[in-house]
N, C-alpha and C positions, 0 to 999 in steps of 0.2 A: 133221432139221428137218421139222415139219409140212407137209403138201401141200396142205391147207385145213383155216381156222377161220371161226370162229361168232363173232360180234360180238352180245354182248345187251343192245348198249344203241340209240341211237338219235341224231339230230341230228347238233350237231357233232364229240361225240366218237368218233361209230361211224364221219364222214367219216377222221374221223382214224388212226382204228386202221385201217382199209382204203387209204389212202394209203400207209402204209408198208407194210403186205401185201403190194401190189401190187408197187413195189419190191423186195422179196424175193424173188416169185413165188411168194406164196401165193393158194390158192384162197380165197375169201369168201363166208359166207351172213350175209345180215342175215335180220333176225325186224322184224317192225311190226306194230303194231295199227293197227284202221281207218283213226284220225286221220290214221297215217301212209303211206296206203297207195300215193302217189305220193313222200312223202318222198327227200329226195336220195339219203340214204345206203339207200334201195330200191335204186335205180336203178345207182347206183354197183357193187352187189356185183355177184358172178357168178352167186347164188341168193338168194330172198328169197319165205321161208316167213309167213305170218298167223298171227298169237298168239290176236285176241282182239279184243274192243272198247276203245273210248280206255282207259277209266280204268285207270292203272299197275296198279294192283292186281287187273286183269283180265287183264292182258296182259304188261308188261313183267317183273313180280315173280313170273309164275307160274313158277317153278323148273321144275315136272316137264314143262311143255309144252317149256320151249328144250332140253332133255336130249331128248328127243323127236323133235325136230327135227335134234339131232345127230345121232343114230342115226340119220333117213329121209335125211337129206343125206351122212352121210360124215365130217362133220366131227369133226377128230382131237382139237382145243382150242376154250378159248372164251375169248373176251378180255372180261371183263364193262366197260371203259369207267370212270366213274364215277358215282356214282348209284345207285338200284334195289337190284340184287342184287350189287356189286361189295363190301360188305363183308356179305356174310352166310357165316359159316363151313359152314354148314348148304348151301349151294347149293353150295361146294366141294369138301365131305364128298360131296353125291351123283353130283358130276361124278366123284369118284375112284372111288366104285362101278362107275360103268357104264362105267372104261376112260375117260375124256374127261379132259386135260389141261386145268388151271385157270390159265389165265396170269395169275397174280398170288401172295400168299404162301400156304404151307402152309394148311389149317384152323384147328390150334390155335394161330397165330399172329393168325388172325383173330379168334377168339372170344377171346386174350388180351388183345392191344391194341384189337379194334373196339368192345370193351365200354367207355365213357369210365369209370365207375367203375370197374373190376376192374383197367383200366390205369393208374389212378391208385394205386391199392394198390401193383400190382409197381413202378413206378418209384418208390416211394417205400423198397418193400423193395431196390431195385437199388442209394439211395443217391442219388437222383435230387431235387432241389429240387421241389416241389410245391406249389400254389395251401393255402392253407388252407382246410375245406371238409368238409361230410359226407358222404360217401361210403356211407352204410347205407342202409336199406330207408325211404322218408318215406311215413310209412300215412295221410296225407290233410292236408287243409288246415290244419289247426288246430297239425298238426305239423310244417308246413313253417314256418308264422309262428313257432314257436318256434325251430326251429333258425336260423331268417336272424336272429332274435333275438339266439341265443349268439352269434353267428360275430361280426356286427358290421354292419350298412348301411352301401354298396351291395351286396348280394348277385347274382350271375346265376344263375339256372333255368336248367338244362339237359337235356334229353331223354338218357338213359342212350346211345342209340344211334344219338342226333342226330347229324346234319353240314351242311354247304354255308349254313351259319345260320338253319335250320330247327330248332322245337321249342327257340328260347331263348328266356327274358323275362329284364329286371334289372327289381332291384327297389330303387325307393329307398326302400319302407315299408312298414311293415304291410297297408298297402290293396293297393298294388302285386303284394305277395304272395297275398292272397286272389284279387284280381281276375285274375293270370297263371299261378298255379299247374294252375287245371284245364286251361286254353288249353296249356300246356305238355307236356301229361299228353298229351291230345288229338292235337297236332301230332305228337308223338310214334307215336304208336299210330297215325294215319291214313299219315305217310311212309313208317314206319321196322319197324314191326306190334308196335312195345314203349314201353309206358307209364311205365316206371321213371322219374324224376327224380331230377338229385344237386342239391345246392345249394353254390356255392362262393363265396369273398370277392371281389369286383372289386376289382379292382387299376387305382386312378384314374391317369391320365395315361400307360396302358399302348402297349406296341408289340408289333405281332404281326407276330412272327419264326417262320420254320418252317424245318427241313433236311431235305433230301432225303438221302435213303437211297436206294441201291443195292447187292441182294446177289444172289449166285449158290446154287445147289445141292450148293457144294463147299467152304464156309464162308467163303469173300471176302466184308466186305462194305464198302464207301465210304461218304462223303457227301461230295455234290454242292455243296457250297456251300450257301449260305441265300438265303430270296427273302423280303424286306418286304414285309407283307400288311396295313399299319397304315390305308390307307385303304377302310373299310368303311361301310356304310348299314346301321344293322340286322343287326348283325352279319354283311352280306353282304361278300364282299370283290369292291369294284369296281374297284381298281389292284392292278397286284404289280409288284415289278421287284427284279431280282436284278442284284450285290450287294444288299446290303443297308447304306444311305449312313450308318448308326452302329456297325455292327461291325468291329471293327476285326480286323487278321490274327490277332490272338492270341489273342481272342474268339471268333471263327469256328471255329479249331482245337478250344478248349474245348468250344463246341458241336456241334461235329458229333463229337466223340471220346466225348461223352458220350451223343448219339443212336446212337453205331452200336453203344456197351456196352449199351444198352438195346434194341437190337434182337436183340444175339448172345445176351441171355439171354433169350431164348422162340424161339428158332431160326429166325430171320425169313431171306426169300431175297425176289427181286424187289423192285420199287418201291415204295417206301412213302413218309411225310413223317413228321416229328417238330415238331409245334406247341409254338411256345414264348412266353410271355407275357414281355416284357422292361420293367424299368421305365427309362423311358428317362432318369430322374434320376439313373440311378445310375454313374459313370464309370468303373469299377473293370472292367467287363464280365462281372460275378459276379451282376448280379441278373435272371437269367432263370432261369422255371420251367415244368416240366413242364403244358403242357396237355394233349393228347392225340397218339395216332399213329393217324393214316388209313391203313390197311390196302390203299391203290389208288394207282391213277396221280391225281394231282391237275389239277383244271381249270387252274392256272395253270403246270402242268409246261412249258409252251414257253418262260419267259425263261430257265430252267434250259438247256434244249437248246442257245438261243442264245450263254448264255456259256461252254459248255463244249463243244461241238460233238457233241454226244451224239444220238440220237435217242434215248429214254429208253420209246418204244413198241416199238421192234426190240430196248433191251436187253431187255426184258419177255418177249420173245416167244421170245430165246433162251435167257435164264436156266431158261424154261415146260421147253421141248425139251433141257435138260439138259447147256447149255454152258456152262462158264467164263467168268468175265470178263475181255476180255482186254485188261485194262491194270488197274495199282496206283494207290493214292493218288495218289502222288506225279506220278501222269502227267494224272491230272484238271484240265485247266488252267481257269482266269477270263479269258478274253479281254472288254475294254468293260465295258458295259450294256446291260442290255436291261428293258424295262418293256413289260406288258400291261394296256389296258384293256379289261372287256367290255360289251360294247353291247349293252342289254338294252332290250325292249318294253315302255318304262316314260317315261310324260310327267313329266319333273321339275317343267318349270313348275303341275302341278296334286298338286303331292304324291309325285312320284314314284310312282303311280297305275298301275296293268299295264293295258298295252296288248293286246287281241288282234284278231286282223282280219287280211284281206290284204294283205300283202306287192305293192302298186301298183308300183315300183319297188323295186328292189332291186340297187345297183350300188358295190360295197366298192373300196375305194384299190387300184389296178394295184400289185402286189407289187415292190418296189425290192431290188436286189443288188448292191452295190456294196463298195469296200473301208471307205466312210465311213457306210453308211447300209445297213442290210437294213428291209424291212417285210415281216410276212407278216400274213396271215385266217387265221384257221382258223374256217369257219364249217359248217355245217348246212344252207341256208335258200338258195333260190332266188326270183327274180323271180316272182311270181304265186302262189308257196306264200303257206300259212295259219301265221300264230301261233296254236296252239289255247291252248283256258284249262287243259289236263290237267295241259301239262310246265311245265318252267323256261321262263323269259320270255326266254333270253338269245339273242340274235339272230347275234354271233359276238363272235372273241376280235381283238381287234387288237392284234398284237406288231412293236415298233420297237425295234432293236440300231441302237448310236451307240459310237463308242470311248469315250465321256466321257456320266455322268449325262445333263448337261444335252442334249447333242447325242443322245441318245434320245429324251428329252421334248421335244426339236425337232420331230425327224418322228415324234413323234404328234401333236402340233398339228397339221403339216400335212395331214400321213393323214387328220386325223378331216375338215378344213374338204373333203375330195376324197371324204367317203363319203355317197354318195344312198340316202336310204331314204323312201318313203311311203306311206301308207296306213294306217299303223298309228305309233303315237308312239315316240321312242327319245329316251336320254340322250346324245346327241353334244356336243351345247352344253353339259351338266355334265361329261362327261367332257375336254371339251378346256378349260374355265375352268378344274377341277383345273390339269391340266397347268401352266395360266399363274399360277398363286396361285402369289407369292413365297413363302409358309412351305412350299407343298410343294415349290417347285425348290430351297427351303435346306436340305431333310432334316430338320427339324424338325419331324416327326409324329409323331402318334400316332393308338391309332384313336378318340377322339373327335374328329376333325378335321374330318369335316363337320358333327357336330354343331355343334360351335364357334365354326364360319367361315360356317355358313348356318342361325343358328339360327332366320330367322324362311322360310326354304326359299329354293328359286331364283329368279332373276327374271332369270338371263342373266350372264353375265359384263360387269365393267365396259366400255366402248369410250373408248380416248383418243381426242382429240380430233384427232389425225391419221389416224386411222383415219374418224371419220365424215363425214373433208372426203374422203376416197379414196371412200369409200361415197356419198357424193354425185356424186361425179364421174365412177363405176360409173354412177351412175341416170340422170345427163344420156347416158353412151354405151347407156343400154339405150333411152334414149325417141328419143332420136335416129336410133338402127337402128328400132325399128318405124315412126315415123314416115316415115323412108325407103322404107319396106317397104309402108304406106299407101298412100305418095306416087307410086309405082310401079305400083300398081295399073289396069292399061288400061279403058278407056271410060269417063273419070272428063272429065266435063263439067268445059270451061275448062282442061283438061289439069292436070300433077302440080304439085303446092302442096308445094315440099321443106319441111321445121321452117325455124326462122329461126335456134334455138341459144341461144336463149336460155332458161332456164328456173328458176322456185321448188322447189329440194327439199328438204323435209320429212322428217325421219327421229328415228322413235320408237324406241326400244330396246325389247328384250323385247315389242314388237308392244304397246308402247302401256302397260306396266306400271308405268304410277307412277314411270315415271324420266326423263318430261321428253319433249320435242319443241324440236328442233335445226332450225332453217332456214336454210339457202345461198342465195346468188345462183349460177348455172351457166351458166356459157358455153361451147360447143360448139363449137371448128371444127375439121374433118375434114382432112387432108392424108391424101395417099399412102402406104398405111402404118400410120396411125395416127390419133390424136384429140389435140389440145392445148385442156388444159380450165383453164379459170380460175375458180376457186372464192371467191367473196365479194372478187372484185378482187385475187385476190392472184395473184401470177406463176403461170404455165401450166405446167399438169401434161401430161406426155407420157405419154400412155394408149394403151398397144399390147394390142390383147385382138381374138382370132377371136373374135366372137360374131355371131349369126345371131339373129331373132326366136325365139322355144321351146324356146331352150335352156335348158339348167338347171343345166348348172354352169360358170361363168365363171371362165376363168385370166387374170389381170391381172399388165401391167408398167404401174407406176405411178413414174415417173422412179427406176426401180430397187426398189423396193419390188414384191413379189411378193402380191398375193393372191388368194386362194380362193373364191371367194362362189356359194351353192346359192342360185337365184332361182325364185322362184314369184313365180303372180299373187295376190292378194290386198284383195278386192273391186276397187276402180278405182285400187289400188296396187300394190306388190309387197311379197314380203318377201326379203328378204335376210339368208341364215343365212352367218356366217362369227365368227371365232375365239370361240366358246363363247357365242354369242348372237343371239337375231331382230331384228330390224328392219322396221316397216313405215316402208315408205319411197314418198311422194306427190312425182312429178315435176307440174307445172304451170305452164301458159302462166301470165308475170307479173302479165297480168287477172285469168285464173282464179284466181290465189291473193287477188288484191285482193277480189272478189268472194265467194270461198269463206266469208271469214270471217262474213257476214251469213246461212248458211245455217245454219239451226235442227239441231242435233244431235238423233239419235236416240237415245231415253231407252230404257237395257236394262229390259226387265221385273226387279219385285222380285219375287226368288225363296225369297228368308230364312225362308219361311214353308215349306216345304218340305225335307224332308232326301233328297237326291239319292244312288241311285249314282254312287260317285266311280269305279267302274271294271266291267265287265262281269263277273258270277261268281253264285257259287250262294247263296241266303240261307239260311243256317243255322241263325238267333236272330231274332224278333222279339219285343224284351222287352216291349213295350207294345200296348197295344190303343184305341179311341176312347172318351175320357173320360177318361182318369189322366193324373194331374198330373206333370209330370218336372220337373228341375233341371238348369241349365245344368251341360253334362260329365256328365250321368248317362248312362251304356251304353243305346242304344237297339237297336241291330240287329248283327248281326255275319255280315259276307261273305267267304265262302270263294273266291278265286282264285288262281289260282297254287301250288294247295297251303300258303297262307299265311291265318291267319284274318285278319281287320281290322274293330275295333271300330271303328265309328260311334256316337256321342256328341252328346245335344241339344246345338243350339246357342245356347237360353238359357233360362231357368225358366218355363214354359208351361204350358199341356193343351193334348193332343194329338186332333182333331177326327174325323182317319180316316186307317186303313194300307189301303190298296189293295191292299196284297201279303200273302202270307202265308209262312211258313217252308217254303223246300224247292224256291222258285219258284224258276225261274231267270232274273237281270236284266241288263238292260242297260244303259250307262252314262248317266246322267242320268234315269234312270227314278226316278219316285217311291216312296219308299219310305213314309215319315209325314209326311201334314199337318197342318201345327198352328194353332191360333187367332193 
């Protein structure tokens, strides 16, 4: 067994490969660039060498430095994570030169299946179901429009060497195809350092199924069962949860017997995954095909661990150091569910838009162990650390094990309403409405499913109507504790003025988004113990909650009803975030509300004239200049964050007056980009 390894990647997944290190008694060196240079998983190791400056391709991707590094530290192997340089056969080819064990598969297993075209070949020569699709050399635009031509609309664009859903467009048309193909080219070459594109048929009202594979150095190899990846954004995948709630045991057998024939023929060992496109009309369990195999440990490898009780980083590291696996098929058990979502630096309510900035709070759900209920984090990121714009935006992973689907998806509900984050925007309120969306607790996805279900974008999750009488009744106990707390206050002329308990609350959804404003009568009285609140006259609610003025996450007993609610202040109201939605919520003496209504609203400036950064990043394109005439949706600018390009588009037939900016600037979010007449 290894005495110390090298981790070459960074964030949550380097915390992760050092987690179980440590557990085994391995030594750890991490590597970081600038950006990272207080980073967790620094601090974490037991050595921790400097690559370079932010950008990946300075630092993280330079091969011959982390080899480098191995030699000046010692270290015997190197666990590349995912991402970066985890699928380049070429970095694993030089690790075996210099003596350095590569903890993951062979090289030419890398260069067979990491290749998306070349591994679409062999599993087609294996016998393998395959996407229909061109797989040749596409020598420019002109010849990409014809081949998406032959095949048939919708086609998707994919990056030869693409992953994590980087370097894809669909296309539903000929424009489609002009307009994504170079962008695809591009994404390609700037993540991944290869521009190939293949072009393949979409497969409308698709499921994305993948099997884990696990093999050793002595020909053993398993799979782990399958994990549902059907709900994604942009080809990102934001949920996974293994099982998977439409395959059935005899399905499963077929697939994974077929993924691990396709791994024994190119000699594969270690972790890998086998992606599989499934049509989910089909009931037979014969219509899934070969997409690709990832050559690494995958980001959502933890509800795998949870249902089988695997650490799937430890097998990795011993399969590396040239141990058996020890145990068969047939011992690999499916204990529950388990589903992960990830929590990514991204404001849904404005587009799902990357967030970067400091981490002001940062405080993740207290981890649960139970025989009914596990949660764990797996994250990167500390309180007062930086989102930078270089990496992934994803902030950590939240995983929930339930014996039964839905009792999973329970405590992720609750998990998500128990995780504080601020300073910088995350999708908690998208990811917890998912969770409560009836088509997704029936298993009935696919991955157009947010498209589908939010086609005109977020604005919060629905709130029954039990719910925002309980959220009123929250707000008479929050105004009533400050008041208190006022009231309290020594050297206060005529002495303390307690509230009187009575009061108007007001509660908008989604902080005011075009879904209405709700207003209560509330009434307040305190006993020992507790609060007994009466809401619009109707019988008293028994409201038990610790809360203190400044707090910020309130635990509520609401006559047996349990809630969760993150409070802030927000202007001379609050807001109140709980089950997958904001809330500004105005408590007010019953004058003040009589009186409010006569007070003149303030008018937002008109901005329409203006095209804004929607998010902070680098400008790469500015297609226009002052004087030329555009057309509503004609491509105006295009910003680089996140490793992600994103077209901005006039928003209606004009001339344009003046760009303040020029290509190459780097901007910030609401900054002006082109003003128009």
């Amino acid at each position: 067994m290894f005495s110390k390894i090298l981790i070459a990647n960074r964030g949550e997944i380097a915390c992760r490969v050092m987690r179980t290190a440590k557990r085994m008694g391995i030594a750890t060196v991490a590597v970081y660039s600038d950006a990272d240079a207080r980073a967790p998983h620094v601090l974490m190791a037991d050595e921790a060498v400097r690559l370079g400056p932010a950008p990946a391709a300075e630092s993280y991707l330079k091969a011959e430095l982390i080899i480098a590094v191995c030699k000046a530290t010692g270290a015997e192997a190197v666990h590349p994570g995912y991402g970066f340089l985890s699928e380049r056969a070429s970095f694993a080819t030089a690790l075996a030169e210099a003596g350095i064990a590569f903890i993951g598969p062979p090289p030419h297993a890398i260069a067979a299946m990491g290749d998306k075209i070349e591994s679409k070949k062999l599993a087609k020569a294996a016998g393998v179901n395959v996407v229909p699709g061109f797989l040749g050399e596409i020598a420019d635009t002109d010849h990409a429009v014809r081949i998406a031509g032959e095949i048939g609309y919708p086609v998707m664009m994919k990056a030869s060497a693409g992953g994590g859903g980087k370097g894809m467009r669909l296309a539903w048309s000929e424009t489609d195809v002009r307009e994504g193909f170079e962008a695809t080219k591009r994404e390609g070459l700037a993540s991944f350092g290869d521009d190939r594109v293949f072009i393949e048929k979409f497969i409308e009202q698709p499921r994305h199924i993948e099997i884990q594979l696990l093999g050793d150095q002595h020909g053993t190899i398993l799979y782990l069962h399958e994990r549902e990846c059907s709900i994604q954004r942009r080809h990102q995948k934001v949920v996974e949860e293994a099982p998977s709630p439409f395959v059935s045991p005899e399905m499963r057998k077929r697939m994974g017997e077929q993924a691990v024939a396709l791994a024994r023929a190119v000699g594969y060992f270690s972790a890998g995954t086998v992606e599989l496109i499934v049509s989910g009309s089909d009931t037979t369990g014969e219509g899934f095909y070969f997409l690709e195999m990832n050559t690494r440990l995958q980001v959502e490898h933890p509800v795998t661990e949870e249902i089988t009780g695997l650490d799937l980083v430890e097998q990795m590291i011993r399969v590396a150091a040239g141990e058996p696996l020890g145990f068969t098929q047939d011992e690999v058990k499916l204990d529950g569910w388990a589903v992960e979502t990830r929590v990514y630096a991204e404001d849904p309510y404005r587009g799902f838009l990357p967030s970067t900035g400091r981490l002001v709070r940062y405080r993740p759900p207290s981890a649960a162990l139970t025989d009914e209920r596990r949660t764990r984090v797996d994250d990167g990121v500390v309180e007062g650390g930086e989102v930078s714009i270089f990496y992934d935006p994803m902030i950590a992973k939240l995983v929930t094990w339930g014996p039964t689907r839905i009792e999973a998806i329970d405590a992720q509900v609750e998990a998500l309403d128990a995780f504080e984050i601020d300073g910088i925007g995350d999708n908690i309120d998208f990811l917890s409405a998912l969770m409560q969306h009836p088509r997704f607790r029936s298993g009935e996805i696919t991955t157009g499913f947010i498209a589908e279900e939010y086609p005109d974008g977020f604005v919060g999750a629905p709130a029954s109507e039990e719910l925002l009488e309980d959220l009123a009744a929250i707000a008479g106990l929050v105004a009533a504790s400050h008041e208190t707390r006022a009231a309290l206050i020594d050297g206060q002329l005529g002495g303390p003025v307690y509230p009187e308990g009575d009061y108007v609350v007001r509660v908008a959804s989604a902080a005011g988004a075009g879904l209405g404003v709700d207003e209560f009568a509330v009434a307040v009285e305190p006993y020992d113990g507790g609060l007994l609140v009466s809401v619009d006259g109707e019988e008293e609610i028994d409201v038990i909650a610790d809360y203190v003025p400044g707090q910020r996450l309130l635990v509520a007993d609401l006559d047996g009803r349990r809630r969760i609610v993150r409070i802030a202040r927000e202007g001379r109201g609050w807001r109140f975030q709980t089950l997958g939605a904001r809330h500004h919520v105005e408590v007010m003496a019953p004058y003040v509300a009589d009186l409010k209504q006569h007070m003149i609203a303030k008018v937002a400036p008109d901005m329409s004239r203006f095209l804004l950064a929607p998010m902070p990043g680098l400008l790469t394109k500015l297609e226009v200049k002052a004087g030329d005439k555009v057309e509503a949706g004609q491509p105006v600018a295009v910003i680089e964050a996140m490793k992600m390009e994103n077209i901005l588009r006039a928003p209606k037939t004009t001339t344009v007056k003046a760009t303040p900016v020029a290509a190459g600037q780097s901007l910030a979010v609401d900054e002006i980009i082109v003003e128009f007449d």
